[in-house]
N, C-alpha and C positions, 0 to 999 in steps of 0.2 A: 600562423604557419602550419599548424596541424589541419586547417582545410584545405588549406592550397597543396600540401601533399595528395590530402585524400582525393582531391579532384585530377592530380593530373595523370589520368589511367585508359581516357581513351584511347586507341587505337584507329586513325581515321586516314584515309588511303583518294587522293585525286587522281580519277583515270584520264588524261589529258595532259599532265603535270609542265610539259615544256612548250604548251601553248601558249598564247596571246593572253587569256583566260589564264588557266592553269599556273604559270609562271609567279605572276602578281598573287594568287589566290595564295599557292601554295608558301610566300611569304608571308602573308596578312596570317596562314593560320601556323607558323614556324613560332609565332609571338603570341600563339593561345597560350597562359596556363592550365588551359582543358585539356590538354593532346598530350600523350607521355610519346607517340611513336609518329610518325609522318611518312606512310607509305605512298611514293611517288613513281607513276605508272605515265608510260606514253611508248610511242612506236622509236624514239630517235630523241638520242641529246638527254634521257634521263638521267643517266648515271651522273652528266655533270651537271645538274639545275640541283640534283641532291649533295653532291660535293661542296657547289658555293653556298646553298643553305645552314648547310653541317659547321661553317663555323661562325653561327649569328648564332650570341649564348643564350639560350633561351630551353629549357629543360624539352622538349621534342625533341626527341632525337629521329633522324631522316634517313632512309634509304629510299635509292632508288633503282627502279627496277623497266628492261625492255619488251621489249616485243615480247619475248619467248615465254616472258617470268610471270606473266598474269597474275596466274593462280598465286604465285608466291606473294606477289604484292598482296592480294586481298585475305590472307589468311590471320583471320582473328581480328578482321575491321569490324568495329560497331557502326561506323559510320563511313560510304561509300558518296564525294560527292563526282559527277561526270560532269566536268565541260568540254570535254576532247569533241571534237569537231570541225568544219572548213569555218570560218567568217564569212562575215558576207560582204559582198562587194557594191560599188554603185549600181544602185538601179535592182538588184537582188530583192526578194524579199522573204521574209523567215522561212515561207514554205519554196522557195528556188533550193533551201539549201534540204529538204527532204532527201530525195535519193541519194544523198552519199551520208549525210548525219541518220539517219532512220536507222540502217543498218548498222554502224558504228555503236549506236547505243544498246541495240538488240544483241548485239556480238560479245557488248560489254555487260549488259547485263544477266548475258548466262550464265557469264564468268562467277556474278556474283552470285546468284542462285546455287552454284555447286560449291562455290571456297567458304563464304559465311552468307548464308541465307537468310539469316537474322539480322542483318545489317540493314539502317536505317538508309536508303538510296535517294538521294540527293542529285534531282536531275536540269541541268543548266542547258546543257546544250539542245540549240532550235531546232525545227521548230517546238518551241515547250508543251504547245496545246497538242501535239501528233506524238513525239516523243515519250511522255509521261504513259500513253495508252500505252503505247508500243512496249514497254519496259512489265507494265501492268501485264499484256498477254504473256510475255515471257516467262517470267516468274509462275502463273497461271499454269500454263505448262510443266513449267518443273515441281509444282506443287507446292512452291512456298509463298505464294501470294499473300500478303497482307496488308490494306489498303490504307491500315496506320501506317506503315515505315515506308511510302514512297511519296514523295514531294517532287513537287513542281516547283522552281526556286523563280519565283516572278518579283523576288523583292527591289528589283532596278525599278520596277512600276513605284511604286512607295519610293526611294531613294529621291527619283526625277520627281515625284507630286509634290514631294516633302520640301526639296531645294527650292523648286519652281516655285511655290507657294511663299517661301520664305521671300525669294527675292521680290516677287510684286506688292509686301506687305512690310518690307525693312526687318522682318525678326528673324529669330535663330533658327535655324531649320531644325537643330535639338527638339525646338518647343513647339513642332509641327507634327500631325500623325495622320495621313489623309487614310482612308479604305482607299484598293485599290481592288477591285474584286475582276470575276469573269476568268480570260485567257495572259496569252502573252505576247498578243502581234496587235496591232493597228487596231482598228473596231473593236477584237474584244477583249479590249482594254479598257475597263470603267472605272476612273476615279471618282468618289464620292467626296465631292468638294461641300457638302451640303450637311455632310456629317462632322465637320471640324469646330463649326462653331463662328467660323469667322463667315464675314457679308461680302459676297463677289458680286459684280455686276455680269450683268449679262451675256456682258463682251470679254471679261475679264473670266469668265466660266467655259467660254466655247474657244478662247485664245489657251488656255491652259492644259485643257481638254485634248485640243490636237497635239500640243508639245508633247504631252506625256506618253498619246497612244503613238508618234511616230519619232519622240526622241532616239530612239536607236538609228532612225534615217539621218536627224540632223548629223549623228556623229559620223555616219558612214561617208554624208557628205563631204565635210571635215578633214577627215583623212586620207580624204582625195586619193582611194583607191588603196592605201596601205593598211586596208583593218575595217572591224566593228568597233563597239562596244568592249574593249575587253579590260582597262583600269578601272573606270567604276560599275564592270559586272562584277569583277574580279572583290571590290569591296560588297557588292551587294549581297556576292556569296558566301561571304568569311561572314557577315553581319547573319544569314541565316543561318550555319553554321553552328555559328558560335551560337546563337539562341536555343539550338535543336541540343547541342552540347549540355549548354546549362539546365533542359528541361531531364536529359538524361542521367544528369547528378543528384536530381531530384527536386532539384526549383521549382515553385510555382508558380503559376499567375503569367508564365509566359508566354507571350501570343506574337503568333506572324501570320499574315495572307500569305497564303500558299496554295500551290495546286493538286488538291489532289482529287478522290475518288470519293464523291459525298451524293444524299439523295434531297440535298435540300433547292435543288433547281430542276431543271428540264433536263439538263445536262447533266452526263455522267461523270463527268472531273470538271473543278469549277472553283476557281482560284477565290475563297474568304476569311475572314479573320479565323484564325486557328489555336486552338489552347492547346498546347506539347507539351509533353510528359515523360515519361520514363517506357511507353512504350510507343511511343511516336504520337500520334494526334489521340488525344484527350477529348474533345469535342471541338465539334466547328459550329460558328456564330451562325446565325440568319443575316441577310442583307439589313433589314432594321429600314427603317424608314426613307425613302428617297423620294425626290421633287421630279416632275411631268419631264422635263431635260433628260432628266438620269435616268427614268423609265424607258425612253427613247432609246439611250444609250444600250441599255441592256436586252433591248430589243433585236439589236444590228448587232449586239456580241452575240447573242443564243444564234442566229444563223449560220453566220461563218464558225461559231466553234463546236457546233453537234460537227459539221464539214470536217474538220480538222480533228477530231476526235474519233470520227467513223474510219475515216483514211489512216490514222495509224492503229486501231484497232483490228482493222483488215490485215496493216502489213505485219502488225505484230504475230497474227494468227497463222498466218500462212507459216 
């Protein structure tokens, strides 16, 4: 009992909160015992997504806060996650949804730069490979940059390799761990199916391959025009979250592929295994050994994502 006290003292604040996203998120983390406060931000509808939260018993206590309140919501967050943003629709693709999410996250993350600068930024919303720079130049600008505490939350990649894998092989997706390296859209998206352990065939490596870098299409598919991805992003982000949390109370040994800002590729953000800590990224892994396929792979992710990383870099600067 005396740890579970000592742990629940975060402060962690979702700017999106009555989103598609947001909504699910902000319950999956209403049920952390990491989080003692749950500050809930969005343009519209917050006040009541923190009312029907407030009476699910679970030591977080919620408020929620509008338009006006920003700054209020973020004061004294250690951890800032953003999925606020449009969905994407059929036919969309993560970078269609640039000009209006770009600016949303830039807006948002000045917010955070001036209320708690020290807060570890947790960033969901697409395009992830443009957005995360964008957020990077900002902060740059107000002087609080630190390329420990800003993540790129690409864990839906792992989530989908993890499921996927399980289900072509009959096992638990528990007992599944694929790398999931590179970005967060379509090509530069690399699973390292080669790193698990288990024996894919050929066909069974290039069929799984595609699901995972365009499972966010099959869902958009799916919902035939009413949504993304937003139930199992919404877990993918409590799942990093909650790990960023536990590295924050002092836990070790905890790793998640994440996007951030590293010099171990071509590229200047570049989504690999990540060891978290207490003051955000601890050290990031090397890619480690991969087969002539996955070399390929990561060949056709460095072009499109220096692309994607140049363009929100620019719009972040401006």
């Amino acid at each position: 009992m005396l740890r579970r006290s000592v742990l629940s003292h975060a402060k962690v604040a979702v700017l999106g909160a009555a989103g598609g996203i947001g909504q699910p998120l902000s319950l999956l983390l209403k049920g952390s015992p990491l989080i003692s406060e749950l500050s809930l931000y969005d343009i519209a509808n917050t006040v009541g997504v923190a009312a029907d939260l407030s009476h699910i018993p679970t030591p977080a206590q919620v408020k929620g806060f509008g338009k006006d309140d920003l700054a209020k919501a973020l004061d004294g967050c250690k951890v800032v996650v953003i999925p606020a943003g449009v969905p994407r629709k059929p036919g969309m693709t993560r970078d269609d949804l640039f000009n209006v999410n770009a600016s949303i996250v830039k807006n948002l993350t000045a917010a955070v730069a001036t209320a708690c600068p020290k807060a570890m930024i947790c960033i969901i919303s697409n395009p992830v490979n443009s957005t995360v720079p964008i957020a990077a130049e900002v902060l740059k600008k107000a002087g609080v940059y630190d390329p420990r505490r800003l993540f790129g939350v690409t864990t839906l990649d792992i989530c989908r390799a993890n499921t996927f894998v399980a289900g072509a092989f009959g096992l638990n997706p528990f007992d599944i761990n694929v790398p999931v390296i590179g970005g967060h859209s379509g090509p530069t998206i690399v699973p390292l199916f080669s790193q698990t352990g288990l024996n894919f065939t050929p066909e069974q490596v290039k069929a799984l391959t595609h699901r995972v870098q365009f499972g966010g299409d099959e869902v958009v598919k799916a919902k035939d025009g009413a949504g993304s991805a937003t139930l199992s992003m919404a877990f993918a982000g409590f799942q990093f979250t909650e790990s960023l949390l536990k590295a924050l109370r002092g836990d070790k040994g905890i790793k998640e592929c994440t996007f951030t800002q590293n010099n171990l590729t071509e590229a200047s953000f570049f989504s690999l295994k990540t060891t978290l800590c207490v003051d955000g990224v601890a050290s990031v892994d090397q890619i480690g050994p991969i087969n002539d396929f996955e070399k390929e792979l990561l060949k056709a992710c460095m072009t499109e994502l220096q692309g994607n990383i140049k363009k929100g870099i620019e719009f972040g600067s401006k």
